[in-house]
C-alpha positions in Angstrom: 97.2 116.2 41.9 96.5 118.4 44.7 96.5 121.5 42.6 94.1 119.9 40.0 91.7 119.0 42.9 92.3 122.5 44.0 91.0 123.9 40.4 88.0 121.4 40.4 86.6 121.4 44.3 84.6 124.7 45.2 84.8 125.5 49.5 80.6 124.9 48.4 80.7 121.4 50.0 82.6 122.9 53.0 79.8 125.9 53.4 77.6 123.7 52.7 78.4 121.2 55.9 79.2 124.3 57.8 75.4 125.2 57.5 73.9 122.2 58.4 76.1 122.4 61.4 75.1 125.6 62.5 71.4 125.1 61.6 71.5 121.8 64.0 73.0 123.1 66.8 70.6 126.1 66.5 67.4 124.2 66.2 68.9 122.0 69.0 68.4 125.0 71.2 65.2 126.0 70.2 64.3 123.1 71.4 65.6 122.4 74.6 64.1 125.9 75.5 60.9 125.2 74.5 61.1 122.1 76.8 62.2 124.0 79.5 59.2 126.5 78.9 57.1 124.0 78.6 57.9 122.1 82.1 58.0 125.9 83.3 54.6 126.4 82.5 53.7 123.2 83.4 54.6 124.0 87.1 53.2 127.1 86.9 49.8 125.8 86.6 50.1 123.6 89.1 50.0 126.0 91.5 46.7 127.0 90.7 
């Protein structure tokens, strides 16, 4: 059975969840450093 399922199932579902992982952890980033730019500038103008 395992070897049939072997023939049939691509590694493209596996790639596939790969990417969404790395894509979501990347845009995570982005946005915790735009929020920490953003209370940056925030500060920044403060001052003034």
């Amino acid at each position: 059975m395992r070897r049939m399922a072997r023939k049939y199932v691509s590694k493209e579902p596996v790639h596939y969840v790969a990417n969404i992982s790395r894509y979501y952890v990347i845009y995570k980033q982005i946005a915790q450093l735009q929020i920490h730019r953003e209370q940056r500038n925030a500060a920044t103008y403060k001052l003034f």
